[in-house]
N, C-alpha and C positions, 0 to 999 in steps of 0.2 A: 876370641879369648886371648888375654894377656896375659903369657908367662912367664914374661923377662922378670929377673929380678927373683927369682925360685931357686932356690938349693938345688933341687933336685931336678928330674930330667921332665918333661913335659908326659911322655908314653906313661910312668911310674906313677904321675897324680893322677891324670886319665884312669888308669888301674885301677888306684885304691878307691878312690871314689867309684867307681861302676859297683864292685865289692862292698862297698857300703848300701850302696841302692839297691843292688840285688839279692843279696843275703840278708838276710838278719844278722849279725855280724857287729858287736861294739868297736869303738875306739880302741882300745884295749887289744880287744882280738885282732885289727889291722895292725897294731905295732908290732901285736906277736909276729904275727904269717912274714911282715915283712922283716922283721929281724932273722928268722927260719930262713927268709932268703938273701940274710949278706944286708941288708938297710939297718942302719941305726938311725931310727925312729922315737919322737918322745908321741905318746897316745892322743896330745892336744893337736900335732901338726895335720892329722887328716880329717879333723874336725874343722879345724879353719879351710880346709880346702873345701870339704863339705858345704861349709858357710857362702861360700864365696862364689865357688863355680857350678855349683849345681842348679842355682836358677837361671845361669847365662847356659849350660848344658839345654835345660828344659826350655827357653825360650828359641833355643837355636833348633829345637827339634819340631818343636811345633810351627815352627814358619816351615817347615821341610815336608811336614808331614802332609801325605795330600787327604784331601779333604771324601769325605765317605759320601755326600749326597745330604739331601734332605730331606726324601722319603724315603720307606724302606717296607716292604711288605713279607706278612708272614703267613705261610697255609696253615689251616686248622689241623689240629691232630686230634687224632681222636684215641681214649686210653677205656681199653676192655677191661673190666674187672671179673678177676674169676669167680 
């Protein structure tokens, strides 16, 4: 990923963006949390990050990820009713 050319620090987008993916969390609410922490943020700039980096995130994760197999087996259970 390409961050030359970004205002801000490469760690700080990595951040808000994980925060966006992992929470339920608006625009909105990352400008707040990050303004509570010292950023002056407008609520459109981690939407474009969103935009931009999250499918190079996911495409970089899934070449990484290893792979589970192709079969996969399950024992029977059995459920007593009282």
């Amino acid at each position: 990923m390409d961050f030359s050319g970004r205002h801000f620090p490469t760690d700080l987008i990595l951040q808000t963006i994980r925060w966006y993916l992992r929470y339920s969390l608006s625009y909105r609410d990352l400008g707040e949390i990050l303004e509570e922490r010292g950023v002056e943020i407008h609520h459109t700039t981690p939407y474009r990050w969103v935009q931009e980096y999250a499918p190079q995130l996911e495409a970089e994760h899934c070449k990484r990820r290893k792979s589970c197999g192709t079969s996969w087996r399950m024992d029977e259970t059995y459920i007593k009713k009282w």
